[in-house]
C-alpha positions in Angstrom: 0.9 10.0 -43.8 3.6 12.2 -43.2 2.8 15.8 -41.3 0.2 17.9 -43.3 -2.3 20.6 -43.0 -4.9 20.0 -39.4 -8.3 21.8 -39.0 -9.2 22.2 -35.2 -13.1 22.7 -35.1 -14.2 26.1 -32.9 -17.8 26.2 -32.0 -17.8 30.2 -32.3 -21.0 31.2 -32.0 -21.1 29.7 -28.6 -19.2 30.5 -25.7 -16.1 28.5 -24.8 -15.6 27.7 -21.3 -12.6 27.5 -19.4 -13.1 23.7 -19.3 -13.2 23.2 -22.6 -10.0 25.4 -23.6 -7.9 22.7 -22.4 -8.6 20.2 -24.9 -8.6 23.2 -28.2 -4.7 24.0 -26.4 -3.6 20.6 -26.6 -3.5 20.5 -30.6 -2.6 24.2 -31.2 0.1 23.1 -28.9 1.0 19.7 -30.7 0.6 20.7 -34.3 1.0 24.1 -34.2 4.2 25.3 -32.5 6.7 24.2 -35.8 9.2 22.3 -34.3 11.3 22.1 -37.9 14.1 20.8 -36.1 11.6 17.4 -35.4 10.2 17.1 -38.7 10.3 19.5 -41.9 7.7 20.4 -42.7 5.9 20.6 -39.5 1.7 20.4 -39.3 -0.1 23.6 -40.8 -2.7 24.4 -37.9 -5.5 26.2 -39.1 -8.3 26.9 -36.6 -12.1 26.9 -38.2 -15.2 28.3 -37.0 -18.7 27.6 -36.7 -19.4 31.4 -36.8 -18.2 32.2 -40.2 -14.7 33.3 -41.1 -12.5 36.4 -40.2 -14.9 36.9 -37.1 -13.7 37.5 -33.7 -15.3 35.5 -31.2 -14.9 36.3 -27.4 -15.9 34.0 -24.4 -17.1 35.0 -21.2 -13.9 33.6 -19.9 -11.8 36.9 -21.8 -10.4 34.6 -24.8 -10.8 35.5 -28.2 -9.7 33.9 -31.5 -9.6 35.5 -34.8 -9.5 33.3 -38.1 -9.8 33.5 -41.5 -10.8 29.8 -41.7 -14.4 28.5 -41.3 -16.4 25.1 -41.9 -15.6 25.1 -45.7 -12.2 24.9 -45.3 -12.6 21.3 -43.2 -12.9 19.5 -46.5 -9.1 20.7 -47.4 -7.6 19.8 -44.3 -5.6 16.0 -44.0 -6.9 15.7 -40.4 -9.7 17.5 -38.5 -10.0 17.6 -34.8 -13.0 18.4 -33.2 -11.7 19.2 -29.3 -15.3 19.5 -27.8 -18.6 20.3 -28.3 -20.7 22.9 -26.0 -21.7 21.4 -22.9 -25.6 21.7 -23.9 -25.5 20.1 -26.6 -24.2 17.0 -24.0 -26.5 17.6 -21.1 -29.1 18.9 -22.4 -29.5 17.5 -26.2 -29.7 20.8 -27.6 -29.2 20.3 -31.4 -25.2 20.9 -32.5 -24.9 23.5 -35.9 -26.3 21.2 -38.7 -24.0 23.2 -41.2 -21.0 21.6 -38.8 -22.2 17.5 -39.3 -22.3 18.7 -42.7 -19.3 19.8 -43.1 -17.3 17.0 -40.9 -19.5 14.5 -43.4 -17.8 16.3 -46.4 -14.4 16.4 -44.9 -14.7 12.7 -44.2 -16.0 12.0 -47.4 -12.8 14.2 -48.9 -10.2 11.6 -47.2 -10.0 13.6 -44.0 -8.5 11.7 -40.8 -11.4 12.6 -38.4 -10.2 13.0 -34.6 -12.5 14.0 -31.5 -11.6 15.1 -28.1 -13.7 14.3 -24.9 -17.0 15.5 -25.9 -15.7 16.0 -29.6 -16.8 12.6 -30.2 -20.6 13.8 -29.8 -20.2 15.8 -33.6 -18.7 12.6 -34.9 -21.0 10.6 -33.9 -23.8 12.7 -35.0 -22.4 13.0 -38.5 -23.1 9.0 -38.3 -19.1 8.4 -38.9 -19.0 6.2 -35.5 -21.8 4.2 -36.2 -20.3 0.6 -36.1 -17.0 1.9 -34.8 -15.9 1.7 -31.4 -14.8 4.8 -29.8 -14.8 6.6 -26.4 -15.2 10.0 -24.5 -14.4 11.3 -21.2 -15.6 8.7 -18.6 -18.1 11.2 -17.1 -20.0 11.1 -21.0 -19.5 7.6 -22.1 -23.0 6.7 -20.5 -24.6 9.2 -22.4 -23.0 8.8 -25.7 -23.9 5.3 -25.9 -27.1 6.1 -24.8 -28.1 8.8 -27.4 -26.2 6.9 -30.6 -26.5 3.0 -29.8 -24.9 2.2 -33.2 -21.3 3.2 -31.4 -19.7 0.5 -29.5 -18.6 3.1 -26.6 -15.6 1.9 -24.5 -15.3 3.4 -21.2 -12.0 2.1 -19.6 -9.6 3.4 -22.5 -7.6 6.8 -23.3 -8.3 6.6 -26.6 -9.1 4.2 -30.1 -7.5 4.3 -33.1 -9.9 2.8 -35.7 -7.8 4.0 -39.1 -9.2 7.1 -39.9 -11.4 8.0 -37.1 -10.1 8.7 -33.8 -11.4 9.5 -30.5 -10.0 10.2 -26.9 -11.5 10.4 -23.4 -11.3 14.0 -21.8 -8.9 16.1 -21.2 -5.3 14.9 -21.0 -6.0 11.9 -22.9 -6.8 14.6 -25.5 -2.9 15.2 -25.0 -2.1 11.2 -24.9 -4.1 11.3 -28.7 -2.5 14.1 -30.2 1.3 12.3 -29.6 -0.4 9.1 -30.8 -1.2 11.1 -34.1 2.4 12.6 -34.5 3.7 8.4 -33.9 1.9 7.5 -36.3 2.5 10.1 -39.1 6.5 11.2 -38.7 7.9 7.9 -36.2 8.2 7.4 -32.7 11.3 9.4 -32.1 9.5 12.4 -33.4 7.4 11.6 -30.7 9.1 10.9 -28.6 11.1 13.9 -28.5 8.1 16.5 -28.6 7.0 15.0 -25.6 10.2 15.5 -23.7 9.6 18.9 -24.5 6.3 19.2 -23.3 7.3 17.1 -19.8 5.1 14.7 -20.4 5.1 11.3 -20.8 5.2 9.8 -25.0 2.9 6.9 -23.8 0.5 6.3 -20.4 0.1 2.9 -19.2 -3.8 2.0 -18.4 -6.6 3.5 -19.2 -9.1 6.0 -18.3 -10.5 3.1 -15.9 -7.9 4.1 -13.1 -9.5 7.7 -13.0 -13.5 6.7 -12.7 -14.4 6.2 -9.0 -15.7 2.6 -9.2 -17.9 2.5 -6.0 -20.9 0.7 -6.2 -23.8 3.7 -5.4 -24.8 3.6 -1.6 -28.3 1.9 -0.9 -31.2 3.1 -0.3 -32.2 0.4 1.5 -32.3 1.9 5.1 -32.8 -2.0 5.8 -29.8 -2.5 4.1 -27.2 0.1 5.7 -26.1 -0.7 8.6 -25.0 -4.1 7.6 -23.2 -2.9 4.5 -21.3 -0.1 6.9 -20.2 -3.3 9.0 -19.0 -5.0 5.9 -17.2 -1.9 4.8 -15.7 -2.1 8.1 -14.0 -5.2 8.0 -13.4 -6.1 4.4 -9.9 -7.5 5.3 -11.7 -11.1 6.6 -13.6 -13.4 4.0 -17.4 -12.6 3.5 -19.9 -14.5 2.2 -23.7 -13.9 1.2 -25.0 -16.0 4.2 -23.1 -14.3 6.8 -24.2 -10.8 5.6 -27.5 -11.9 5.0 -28.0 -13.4 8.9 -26.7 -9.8 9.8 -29.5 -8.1 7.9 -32.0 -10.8 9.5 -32.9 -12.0 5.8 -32.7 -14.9 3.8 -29.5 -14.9 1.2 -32.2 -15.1 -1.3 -33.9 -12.0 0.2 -30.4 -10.0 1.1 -29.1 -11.1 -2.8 -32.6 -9.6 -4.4 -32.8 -6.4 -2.1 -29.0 -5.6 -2.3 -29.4 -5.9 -6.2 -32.6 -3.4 -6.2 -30.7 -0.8 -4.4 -27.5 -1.1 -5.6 -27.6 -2.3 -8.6 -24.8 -4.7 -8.0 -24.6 -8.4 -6.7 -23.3 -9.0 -3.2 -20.3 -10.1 -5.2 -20.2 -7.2 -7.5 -20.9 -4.8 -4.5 -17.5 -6.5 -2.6 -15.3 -6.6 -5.0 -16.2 -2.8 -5.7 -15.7 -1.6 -2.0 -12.4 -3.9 -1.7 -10.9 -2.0 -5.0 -11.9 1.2 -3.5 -10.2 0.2 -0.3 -7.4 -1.2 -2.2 -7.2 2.4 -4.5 -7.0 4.5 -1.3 -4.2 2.3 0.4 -2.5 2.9 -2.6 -2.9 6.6 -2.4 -2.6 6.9 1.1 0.1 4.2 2.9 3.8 3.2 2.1 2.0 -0.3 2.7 3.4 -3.4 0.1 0.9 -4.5 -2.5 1.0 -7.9 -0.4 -0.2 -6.0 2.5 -2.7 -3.9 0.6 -4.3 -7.3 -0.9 -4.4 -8.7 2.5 -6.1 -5.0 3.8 -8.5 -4.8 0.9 -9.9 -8.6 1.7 -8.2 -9.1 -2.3 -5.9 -11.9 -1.2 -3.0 -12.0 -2.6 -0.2 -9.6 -4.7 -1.3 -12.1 -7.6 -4.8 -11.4 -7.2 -5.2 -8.1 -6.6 -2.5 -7.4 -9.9 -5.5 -9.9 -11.5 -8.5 -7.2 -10.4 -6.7 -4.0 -11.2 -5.6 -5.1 -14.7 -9.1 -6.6 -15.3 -10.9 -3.9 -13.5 -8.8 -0.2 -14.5 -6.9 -1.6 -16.9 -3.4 -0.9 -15.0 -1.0 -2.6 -12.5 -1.1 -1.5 -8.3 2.3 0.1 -8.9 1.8 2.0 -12.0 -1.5 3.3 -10.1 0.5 4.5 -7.1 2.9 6.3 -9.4 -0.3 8.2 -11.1 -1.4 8.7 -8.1 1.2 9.8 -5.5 0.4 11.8 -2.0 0.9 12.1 1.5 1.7 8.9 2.3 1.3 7.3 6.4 3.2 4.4 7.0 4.1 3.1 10.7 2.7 6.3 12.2 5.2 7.8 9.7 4.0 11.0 7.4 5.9 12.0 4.3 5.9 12.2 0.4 6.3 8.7 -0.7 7.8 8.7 -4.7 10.6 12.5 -4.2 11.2 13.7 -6.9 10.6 11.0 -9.5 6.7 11.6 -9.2 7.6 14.9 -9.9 9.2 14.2 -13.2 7.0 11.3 -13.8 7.7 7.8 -14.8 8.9 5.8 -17.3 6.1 5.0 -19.7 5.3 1.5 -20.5 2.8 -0.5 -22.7 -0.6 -0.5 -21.9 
């Protein structure tokens, strides 16, 4: 569609919080820093309040914004990106401004591309324009979404959808990962490209949000349950079976399978796999260790097989997990920093 004009949605009769000016930064930084030398024109940014126009709003956090734009002007803008929405209206269900789903409805119905941010995607989908759409949030909110509008086919494990002319992205640097995804698709991937050299950040992530949601299974309640689970988390590294764990626990497997399900919500299965990709995610964080070694640690198996569960699982490769997630690495009684510099400066994006 070629750059145009891009109307970043303020809630301004509510304070902002220091959370939630990360994600409005991202596109005034994207789309409205003119970077002619890119692409000429460049976006025209306009930023539009919920508190009426030419009003300056102040958050308890000392920023303040002045505009002369408000909801009206949504319905002239070529995109509109709603960055997020007060955390109330989340947690609690307080009501958002009906004069905003009113106005993101008449901006869709104008033509306008329609982008959310994190929470963002709670406006859209209360103006009904994910119903039947599948779309995500930050990982943290996904549950909730899906809960409160079932007509949206939430995804969880992604950094963003692209479904046309309504976009959404998970929180907070996936905000980022959209906005680039926007400037791809309207002025070419060396446009791209380029801003995000400039920004020192990489044009395209591999994985998805999955990598960054702690997939433990929740601990049992079951007192009768705990001190065989702590034995299992102890030695995940050697095969385990339902039986064996269910003669430790003095129960039947049919008893151990039902009360492990109760409290954990999880299979015995489930529960394993869980605790050996949570064993498998902190070697990777923590040791210099192979990924051979790592699948033989975790009770995964093999290289092969533990590549199989992270793809499946977080929707990314051991290595490129690592390499989002470097640290003080121990190896051989050895301490030190295990990637230099080049986790420093990143890495070399790949497909997801």
């Amino acid at each position: 569609m070629g750059a145009g004009s891009v109307a970043v949605v303020v809630v301004g009769d509510v304070e902002v919080p220091s959370w939630d000016l990360y994600e409005l930064s991202i596109p005034c930084t994207v789309f409205g820093k003119q970077q002619s030398d890119l692409a000429d024109p460049w976006y025209d940014l306009r930023l539009c309040g919920t508190g009426g126009t030419a009003r300056e709003n102040t958050a308890a956090s000392g920023f303040a914004w002045r505009s002369p734009y408000g909801l009206d002007d949504l319905a002239g803008a070529d995109t509109v990106i709603v960055p997020s929405v007060p955390d109330p209206c989340v947690e609690e269900g307080r009501p958002l401004p009906p004069e905003l789903i009113t106005a993101l409805r008449r901006a869709y119905d104008a033509g306008a591309r329609m982008v959310s941010l994190c929470t963002g995607a709670f406006a859209l989908a209360e103006a009904g324009l994910l119903d039947g759409r599948r779309a995500t949030a930050h990982w943290m909110h996904t549950g909730q979404l899906a809960e409160r509008y079932p007509k949206v086919d939430v995804d969880p494990s992604v950094l963003y959808v692209d479904d046309g002319d309504v976009l959404t992205s998970a929180g907070l640097t996936a905000g980022l990962d959209l906005c680039l995804h926007l400037v791809r698709r309207d002025l070419g991937a060396q446009v791209a490209n380029q801003l995000a050299r400039r920004m020192v950040v990489p044009a395209h992530r591999p994985g998805g949000q999955a990598q960054f949601i702690d997939v433990s299974v929740p601990t049992s309640d079951d007192e009768g349950l705990t001190p065989v689970l702590d034995w299992a988390r102890a030695h995940l590294d050697r095969p385990l079976t339902v039986t064996e764990l269910a003669r430790r626990a003095a129960m039947s497997p049919r008893t151990f399978y039902r009360r492990l399900q109760a409290a954990t919500g999880a299979t015995p299965l489930q529960w394993l796999l869980h605790q050996r990709l949570g064993r498998a995610r902190t070697l990777l964080e923590a040791t210099d260790f192979s990924v051979e070694k790592i699948g033989e640690l975790s009770g995964l198996g093999t290289a092969n097989n533990l590549r199989h569960h992270f793809l499946k699982q977080l929707g990314t490769t051991p290595s490129d997990y690592r390499r989002a997630f470097p640290g003080t690495v121990q190896g051989d009684g050895a301490t030190r920093r295990p990637h230099g510099a080049r986790a420093a400066r990143g890495t070399t994006p790949s497909s997801r």
